[in-house]
MOPAC internal coordinates of N, CA, C and O (Angstrom, degrees):
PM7 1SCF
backbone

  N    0.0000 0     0.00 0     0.00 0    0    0    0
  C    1.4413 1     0.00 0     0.00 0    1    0    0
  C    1.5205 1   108.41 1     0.00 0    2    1    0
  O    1.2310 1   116.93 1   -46.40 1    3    2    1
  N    1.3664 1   123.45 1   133.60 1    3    2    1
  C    1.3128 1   132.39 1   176.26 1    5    3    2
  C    1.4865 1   113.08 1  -110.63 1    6    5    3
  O    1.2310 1   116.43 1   -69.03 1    7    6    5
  N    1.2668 1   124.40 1   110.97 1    7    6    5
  C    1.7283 1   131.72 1   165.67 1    9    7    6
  C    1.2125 1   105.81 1  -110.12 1   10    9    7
  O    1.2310 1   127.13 1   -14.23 1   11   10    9
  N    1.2844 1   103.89 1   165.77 1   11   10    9
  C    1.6902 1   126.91 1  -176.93 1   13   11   10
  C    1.7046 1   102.11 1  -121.52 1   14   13   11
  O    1.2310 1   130.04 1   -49.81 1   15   14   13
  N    1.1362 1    98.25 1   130.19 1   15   14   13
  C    1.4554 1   113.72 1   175.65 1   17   15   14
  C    1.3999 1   123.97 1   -89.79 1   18   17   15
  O    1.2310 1   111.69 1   -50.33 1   19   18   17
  N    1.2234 1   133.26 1   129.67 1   19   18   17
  C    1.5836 1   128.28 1  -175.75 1   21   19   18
  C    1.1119 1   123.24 1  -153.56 1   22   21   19
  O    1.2310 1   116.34 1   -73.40 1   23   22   21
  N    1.8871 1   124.57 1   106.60 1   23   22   21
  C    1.0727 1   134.74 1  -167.17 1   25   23   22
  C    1.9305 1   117.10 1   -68.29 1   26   25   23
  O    1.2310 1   117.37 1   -88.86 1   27   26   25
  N    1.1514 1   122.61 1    91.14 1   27   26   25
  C    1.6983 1   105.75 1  -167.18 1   29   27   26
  C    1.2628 1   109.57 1   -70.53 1   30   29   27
  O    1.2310 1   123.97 1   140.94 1   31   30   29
  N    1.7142 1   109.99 1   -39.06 1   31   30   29
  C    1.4835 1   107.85 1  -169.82 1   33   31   30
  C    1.7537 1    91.98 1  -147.69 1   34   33   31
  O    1.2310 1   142.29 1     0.76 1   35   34   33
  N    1.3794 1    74.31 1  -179.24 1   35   34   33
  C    1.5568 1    88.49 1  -165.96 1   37   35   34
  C    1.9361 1   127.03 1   -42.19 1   38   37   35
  O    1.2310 1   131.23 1   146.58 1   39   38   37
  N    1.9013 1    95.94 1   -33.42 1   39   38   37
  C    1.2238 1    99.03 1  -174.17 1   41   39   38
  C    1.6807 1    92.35 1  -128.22 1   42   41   39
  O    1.2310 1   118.07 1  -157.01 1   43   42   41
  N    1.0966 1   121.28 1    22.99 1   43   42   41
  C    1.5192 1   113.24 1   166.87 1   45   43   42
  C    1.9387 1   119.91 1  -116.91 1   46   45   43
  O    1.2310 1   136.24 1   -19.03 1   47   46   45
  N    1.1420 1    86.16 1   160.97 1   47   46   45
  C    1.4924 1    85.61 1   172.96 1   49   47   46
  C    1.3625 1   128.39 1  -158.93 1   50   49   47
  O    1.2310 1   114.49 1   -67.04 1   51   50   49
  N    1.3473 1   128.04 1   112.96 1   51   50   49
  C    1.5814 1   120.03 1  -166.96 1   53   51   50
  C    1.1325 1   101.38 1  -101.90 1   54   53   51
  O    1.2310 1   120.62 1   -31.12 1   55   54   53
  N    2.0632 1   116.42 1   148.88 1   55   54   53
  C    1.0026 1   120.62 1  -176.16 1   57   55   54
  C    1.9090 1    98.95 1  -106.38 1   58   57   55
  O    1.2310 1   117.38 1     4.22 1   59   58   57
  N    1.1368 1   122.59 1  -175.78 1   59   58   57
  C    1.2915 1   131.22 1   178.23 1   61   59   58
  C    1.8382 1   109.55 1  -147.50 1   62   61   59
  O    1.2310 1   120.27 1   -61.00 1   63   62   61
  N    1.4408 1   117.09 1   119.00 1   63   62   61
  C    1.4587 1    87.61 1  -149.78 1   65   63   62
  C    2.1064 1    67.79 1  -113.45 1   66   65   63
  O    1.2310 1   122.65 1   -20.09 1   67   66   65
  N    1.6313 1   112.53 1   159.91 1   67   66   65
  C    1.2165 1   114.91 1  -173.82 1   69   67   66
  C    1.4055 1   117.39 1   -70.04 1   70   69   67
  O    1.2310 1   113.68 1   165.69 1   71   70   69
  N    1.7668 1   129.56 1   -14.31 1   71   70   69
  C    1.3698 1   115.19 1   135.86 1   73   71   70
  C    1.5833 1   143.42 1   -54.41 1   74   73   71
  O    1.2310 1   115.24 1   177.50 1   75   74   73
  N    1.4277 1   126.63 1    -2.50 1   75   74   73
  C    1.1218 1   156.13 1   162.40 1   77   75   74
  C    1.8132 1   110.73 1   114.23 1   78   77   75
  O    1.2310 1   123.81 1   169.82 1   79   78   77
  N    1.3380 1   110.30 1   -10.18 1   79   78   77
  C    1.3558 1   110.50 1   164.00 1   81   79   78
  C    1.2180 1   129.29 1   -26.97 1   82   81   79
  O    1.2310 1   116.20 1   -85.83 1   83   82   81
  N    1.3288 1   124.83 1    94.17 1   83   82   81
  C    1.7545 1   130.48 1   168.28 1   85   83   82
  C    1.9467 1   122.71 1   -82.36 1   86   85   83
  O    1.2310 1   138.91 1   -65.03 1   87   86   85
  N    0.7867 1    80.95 1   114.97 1   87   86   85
  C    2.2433 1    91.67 1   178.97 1   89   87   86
  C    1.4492 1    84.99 1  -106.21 1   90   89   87
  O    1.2310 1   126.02 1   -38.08 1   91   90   89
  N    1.3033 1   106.04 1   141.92 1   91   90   89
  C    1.7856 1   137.78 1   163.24 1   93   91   90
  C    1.7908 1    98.94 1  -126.28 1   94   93   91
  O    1.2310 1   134.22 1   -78.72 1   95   94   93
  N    1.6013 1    90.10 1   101.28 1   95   94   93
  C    1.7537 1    97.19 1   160.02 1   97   95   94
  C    1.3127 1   102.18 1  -115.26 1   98   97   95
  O    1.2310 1   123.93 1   -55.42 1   99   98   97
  N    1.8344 1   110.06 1   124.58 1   99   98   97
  C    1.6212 1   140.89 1   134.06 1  101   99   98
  C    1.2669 1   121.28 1   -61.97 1  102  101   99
  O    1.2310 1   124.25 1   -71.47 1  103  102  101
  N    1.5156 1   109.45 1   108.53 1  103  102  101
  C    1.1934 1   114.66 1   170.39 1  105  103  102
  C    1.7945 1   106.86 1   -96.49 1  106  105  103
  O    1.2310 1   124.03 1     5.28 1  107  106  105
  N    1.3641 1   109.87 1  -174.72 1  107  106  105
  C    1.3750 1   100.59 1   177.30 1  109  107  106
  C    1.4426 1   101.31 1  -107.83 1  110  109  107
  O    1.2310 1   122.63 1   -14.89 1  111  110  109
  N    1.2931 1   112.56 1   165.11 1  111  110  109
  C    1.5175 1    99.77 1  -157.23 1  113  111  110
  C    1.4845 1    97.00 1  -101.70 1  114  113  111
  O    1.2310 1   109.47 1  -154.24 1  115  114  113
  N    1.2611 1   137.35 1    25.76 1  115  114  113
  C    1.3625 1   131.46 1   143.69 1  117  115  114
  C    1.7098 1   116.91 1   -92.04 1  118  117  115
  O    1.2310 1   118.96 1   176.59 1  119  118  117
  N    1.4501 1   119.59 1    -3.41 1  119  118  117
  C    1.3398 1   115.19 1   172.80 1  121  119  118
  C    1.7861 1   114.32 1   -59.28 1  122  121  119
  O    1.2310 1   124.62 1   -16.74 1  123  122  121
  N    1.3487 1   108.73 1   163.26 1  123  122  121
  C    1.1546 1   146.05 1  -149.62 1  125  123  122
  C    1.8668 1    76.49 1   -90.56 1  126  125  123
  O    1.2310 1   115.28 1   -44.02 1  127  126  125
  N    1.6308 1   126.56 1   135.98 1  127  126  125
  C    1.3862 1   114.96 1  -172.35 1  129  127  126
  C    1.8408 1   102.54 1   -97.07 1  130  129  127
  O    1.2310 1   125.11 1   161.28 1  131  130  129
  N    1.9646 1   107.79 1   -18.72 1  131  130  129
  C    1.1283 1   121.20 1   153.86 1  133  131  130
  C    1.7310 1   131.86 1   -39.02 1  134  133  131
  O    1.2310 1   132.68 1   119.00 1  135  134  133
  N    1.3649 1    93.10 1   -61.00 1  135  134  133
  C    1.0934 1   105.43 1   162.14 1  137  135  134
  C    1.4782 1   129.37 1   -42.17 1  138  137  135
  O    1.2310 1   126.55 1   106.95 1  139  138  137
  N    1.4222 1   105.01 1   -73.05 1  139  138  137
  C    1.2720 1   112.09 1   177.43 1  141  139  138
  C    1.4588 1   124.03 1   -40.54 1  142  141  139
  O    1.2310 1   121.11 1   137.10 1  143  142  141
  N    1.0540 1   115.49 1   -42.90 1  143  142  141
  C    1.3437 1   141.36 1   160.03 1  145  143  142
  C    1.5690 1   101.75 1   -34.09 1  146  145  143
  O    1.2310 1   121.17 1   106.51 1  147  146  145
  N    1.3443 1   115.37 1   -73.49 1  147  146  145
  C    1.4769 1   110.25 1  -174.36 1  149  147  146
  C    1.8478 1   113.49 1   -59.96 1  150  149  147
  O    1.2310 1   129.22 1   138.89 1  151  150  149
  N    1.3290 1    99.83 1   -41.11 1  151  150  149
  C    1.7164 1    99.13 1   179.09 1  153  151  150
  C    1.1057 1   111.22 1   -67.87 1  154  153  151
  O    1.2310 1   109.03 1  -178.07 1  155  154  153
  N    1.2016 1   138.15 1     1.93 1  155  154  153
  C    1.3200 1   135.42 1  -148.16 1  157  155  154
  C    1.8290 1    82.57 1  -115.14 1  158  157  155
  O    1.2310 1   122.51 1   107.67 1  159  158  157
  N    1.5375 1   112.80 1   -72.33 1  159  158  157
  C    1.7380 1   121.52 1   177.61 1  161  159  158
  C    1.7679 1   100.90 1   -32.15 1  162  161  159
  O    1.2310 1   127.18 1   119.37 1  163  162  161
  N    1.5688 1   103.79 1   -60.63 1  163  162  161
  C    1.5741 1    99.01 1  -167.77 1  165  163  162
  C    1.6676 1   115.15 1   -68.39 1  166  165  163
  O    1.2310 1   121.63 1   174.28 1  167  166  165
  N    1.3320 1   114.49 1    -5.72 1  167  166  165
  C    1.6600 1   102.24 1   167.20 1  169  167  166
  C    1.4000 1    91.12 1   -87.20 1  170  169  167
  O    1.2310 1   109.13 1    99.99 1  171  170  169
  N    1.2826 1   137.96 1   -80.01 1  171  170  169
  C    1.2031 1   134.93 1  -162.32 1  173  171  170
  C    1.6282 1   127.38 1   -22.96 1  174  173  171
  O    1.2310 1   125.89 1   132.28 1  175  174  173
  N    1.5528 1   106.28 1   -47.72 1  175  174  173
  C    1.4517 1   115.93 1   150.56 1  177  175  174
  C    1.4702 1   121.02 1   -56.34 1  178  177  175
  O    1.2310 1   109.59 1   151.37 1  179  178  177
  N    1.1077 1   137.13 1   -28.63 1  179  178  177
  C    1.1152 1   153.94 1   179.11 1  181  179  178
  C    1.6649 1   113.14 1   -57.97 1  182  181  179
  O    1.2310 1   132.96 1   102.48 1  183  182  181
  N    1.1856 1    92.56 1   -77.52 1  183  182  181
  C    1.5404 1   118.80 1   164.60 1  185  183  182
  C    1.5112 1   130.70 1   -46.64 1  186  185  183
  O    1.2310 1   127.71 1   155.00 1  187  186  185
  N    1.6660 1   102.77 1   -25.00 1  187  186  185
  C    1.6205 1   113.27 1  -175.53 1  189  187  186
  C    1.2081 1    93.02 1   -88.59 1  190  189  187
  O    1.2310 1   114.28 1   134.84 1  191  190  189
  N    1.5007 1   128.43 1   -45.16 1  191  190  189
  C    1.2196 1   132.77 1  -164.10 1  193  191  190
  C    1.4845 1   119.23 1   -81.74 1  194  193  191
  O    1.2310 1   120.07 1   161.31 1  195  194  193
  N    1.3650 1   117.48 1   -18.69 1  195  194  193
  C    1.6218 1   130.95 1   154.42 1  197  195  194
  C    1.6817 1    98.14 1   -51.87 1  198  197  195
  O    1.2310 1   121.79 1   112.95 1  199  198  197
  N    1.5637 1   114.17 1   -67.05 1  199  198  197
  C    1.4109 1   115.06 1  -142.78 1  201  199  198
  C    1.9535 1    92.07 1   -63.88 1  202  201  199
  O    1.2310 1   120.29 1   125.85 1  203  202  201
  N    1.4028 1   117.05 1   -54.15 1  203  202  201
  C    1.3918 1   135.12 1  -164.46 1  205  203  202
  C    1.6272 1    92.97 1   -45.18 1  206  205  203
  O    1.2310 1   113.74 1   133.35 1  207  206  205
  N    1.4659 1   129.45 1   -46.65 1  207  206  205
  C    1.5476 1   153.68 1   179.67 1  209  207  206
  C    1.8168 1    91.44 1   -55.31 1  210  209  207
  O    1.2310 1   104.51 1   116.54 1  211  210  209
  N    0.6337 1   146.21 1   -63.46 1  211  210  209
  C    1.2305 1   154.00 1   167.11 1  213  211  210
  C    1.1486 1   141.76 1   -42.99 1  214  213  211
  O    1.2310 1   126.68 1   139.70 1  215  214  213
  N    1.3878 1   104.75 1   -40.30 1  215  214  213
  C    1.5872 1   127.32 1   172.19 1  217  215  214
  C    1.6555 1    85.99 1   -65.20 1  218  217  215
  O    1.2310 1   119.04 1    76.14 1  219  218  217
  N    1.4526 1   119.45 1  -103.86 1  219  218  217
  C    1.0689 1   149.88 1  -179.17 1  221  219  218
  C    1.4789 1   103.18 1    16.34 1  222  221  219
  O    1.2310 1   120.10 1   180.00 1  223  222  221

């Protein structure tokens, strides 16, 4: 699965997944931007591996 990542604002971020699937993650805007970063990879893996679970 291929998505596009896109920072709008400071603590948000929408994904675009290449079936047209859109995720909006709110972070709080004192989080760690490191962080986010990692929670952000581990849903995305998360999510590919639900949909792939599904197909099958």
């Amino acid at each position: 699965m291929n998505y596009k990542m896109e920072r709008i604002a400071d603590n948000v971020v929408v994904m675009t997944t290449d079936s047209g699937n859109t995720i909006k993650i709110v972070f709080a805007k004192e989080d760690n931007p490191d962080i986010e970063n990692i929670v952000t990879d581990n849903l995305m893996m998360s999510y590919e591996k639900r949909i792939k679970d599904n197909i099958s």
